[in-house]
C-alpha positions as CSV (number, residue, x, y, z in Angstrom):
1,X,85.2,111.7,107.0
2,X,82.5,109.1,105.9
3,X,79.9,108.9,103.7
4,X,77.1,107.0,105.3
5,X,74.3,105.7,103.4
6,X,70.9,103.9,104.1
7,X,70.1,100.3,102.4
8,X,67.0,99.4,103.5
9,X,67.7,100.6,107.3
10,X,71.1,99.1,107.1
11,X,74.0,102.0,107.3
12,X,76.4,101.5,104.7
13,X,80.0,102.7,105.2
14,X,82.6,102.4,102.7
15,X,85.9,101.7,103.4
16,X,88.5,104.1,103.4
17,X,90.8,104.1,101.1
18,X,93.1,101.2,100.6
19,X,96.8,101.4,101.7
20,X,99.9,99.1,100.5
21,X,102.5,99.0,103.6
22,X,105.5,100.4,102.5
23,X,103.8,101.9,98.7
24,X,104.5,103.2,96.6
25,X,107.6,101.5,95.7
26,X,108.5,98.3,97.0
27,X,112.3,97.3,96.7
28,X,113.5,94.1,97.0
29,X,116.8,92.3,96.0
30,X,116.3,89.7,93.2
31,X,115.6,86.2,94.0
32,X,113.7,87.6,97.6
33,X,110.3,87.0,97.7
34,X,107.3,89.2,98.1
35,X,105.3,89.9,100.9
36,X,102.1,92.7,100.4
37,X,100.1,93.9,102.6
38,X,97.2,95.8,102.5
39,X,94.7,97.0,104.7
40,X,90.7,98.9,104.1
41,X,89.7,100.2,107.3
42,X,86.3,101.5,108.6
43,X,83.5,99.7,106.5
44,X,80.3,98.5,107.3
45,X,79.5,96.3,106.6
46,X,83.7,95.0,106.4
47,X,85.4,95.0,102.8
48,X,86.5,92.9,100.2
49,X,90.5,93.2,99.1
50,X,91.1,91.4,95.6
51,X,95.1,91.7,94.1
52,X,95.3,92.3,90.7
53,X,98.4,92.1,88.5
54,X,98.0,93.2,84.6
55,X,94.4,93.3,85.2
56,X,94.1,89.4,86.7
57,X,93.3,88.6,90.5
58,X,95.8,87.0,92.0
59,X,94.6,84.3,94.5
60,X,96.1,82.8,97.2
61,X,96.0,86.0,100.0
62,X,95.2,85.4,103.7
63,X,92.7,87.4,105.5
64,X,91.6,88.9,109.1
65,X,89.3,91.1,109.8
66,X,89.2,93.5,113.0
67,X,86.0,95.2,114.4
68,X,86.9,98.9,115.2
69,X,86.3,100.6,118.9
70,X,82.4,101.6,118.0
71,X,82.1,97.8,117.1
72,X,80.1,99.0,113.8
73,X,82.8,99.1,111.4
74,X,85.3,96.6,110.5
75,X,88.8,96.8,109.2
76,X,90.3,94.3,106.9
77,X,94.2,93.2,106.5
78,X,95.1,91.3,103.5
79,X,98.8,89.9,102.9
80,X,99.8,88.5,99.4
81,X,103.0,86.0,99.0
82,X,104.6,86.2,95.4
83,X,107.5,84.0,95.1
84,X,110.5,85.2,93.3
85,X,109.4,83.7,89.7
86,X,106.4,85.6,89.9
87,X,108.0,89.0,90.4
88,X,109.0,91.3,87.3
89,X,110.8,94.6,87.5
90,X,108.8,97.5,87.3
91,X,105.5,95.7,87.5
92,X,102.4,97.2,89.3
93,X,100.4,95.4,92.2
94,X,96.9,96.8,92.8
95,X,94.8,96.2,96.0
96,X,91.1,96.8,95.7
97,X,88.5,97.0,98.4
98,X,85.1,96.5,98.2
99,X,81.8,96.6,99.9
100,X,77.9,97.1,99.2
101,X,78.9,101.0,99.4
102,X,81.2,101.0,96.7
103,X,80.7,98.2,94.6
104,X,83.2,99.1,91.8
105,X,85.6,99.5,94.7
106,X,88.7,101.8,95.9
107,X,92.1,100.8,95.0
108,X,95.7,101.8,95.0
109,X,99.1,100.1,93.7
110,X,102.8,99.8,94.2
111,X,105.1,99.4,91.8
112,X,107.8,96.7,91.9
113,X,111.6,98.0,91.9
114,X,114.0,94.5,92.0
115,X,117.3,95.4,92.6
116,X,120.7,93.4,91.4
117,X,124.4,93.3,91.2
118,X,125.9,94.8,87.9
119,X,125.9,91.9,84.8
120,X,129.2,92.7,83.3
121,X,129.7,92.2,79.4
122,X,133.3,92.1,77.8
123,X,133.7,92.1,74.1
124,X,136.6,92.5,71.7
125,X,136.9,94.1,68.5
126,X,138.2,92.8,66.0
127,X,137.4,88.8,65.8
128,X,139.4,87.0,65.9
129,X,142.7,88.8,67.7
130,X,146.1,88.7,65.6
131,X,148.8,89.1,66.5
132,X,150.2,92.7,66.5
133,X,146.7,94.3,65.4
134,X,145.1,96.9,67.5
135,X,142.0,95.7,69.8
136,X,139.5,97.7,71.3
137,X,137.5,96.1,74.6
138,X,134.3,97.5,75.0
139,X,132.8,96.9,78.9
140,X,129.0,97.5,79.4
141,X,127.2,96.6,82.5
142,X,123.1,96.6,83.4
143,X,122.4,97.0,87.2
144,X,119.8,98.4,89.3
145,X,120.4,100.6,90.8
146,X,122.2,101.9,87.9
147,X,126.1,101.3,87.3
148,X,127.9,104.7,88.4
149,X,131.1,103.5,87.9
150,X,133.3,101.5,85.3
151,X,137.1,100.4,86.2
């Protein structure tokens, strides 16, 4: 349903809300980089889409815009590129749509899940080793998804 309002004779129609293909978690493998997209459909007069990371737009997303089948509201598609340096674990991506019927927008996230192979860590107690003392080797390992299994 839409809310429809009147600017001067002009009918104003905000989007609906944003949506992140593939949201609300995005995996990847580390080093892969990072394709968003997200799309605002149904506005008149056509939204806006800003990205935002820790509060800061990030620039550098390509646009198109498509008129829906009553050719009076438009639908916009916005795809962001983040290369692999750029990309933390955990971090949030917001997508925010805008027009002159919601001026302070609508917006939604995902959440960046990088995956990796287990970093293995080998240490030895005591230092140094003598000869005919006792050791003890302690093995830790940081992955995600999380280790399930030593050997």
């Amino acid at each position: 349903m839409h809310t429809v309002l009147n600017n001067n004779s002009m009918q104003l129609v905000p989007p609906d809300d944003p949506i992140i293909i593939g949201g609300p978690i995005i995996s990847l493998r580390a080093g892969d980089p990072l394709n968003l997209t997200c799309h605002a459909d149904n506005a008149k007069p056509a939204a806006s889409i800003i990205w935002m990371r820790r509060g800061e737009v990030i620039n550098g997303a390509t646009y198109s815009k498509t008129v829906v089948r009553d050719g009076k509201r438009e639908s916009i598609i916005s795809t962001l590129f983040v290369s692999p340096s750029d990309i933390e674990n955990g971090q949030s991506i917001v997508c925010r749509a805008t027009n002159k019927a919601v001026p302070s927008g609508k917006e939604t996230s995902v959440t960046i899940d990088i995956q990796h192979p287990p970093l293995v860590n080998l240490s030895v107690e005591p230092q140094p080793v003598l000869e005919d003392n006792t050791v003890k080797f302690h093995c830790s390992a940081k992955a995600n998804p999380a280790v399930t299994q030593y050997r």
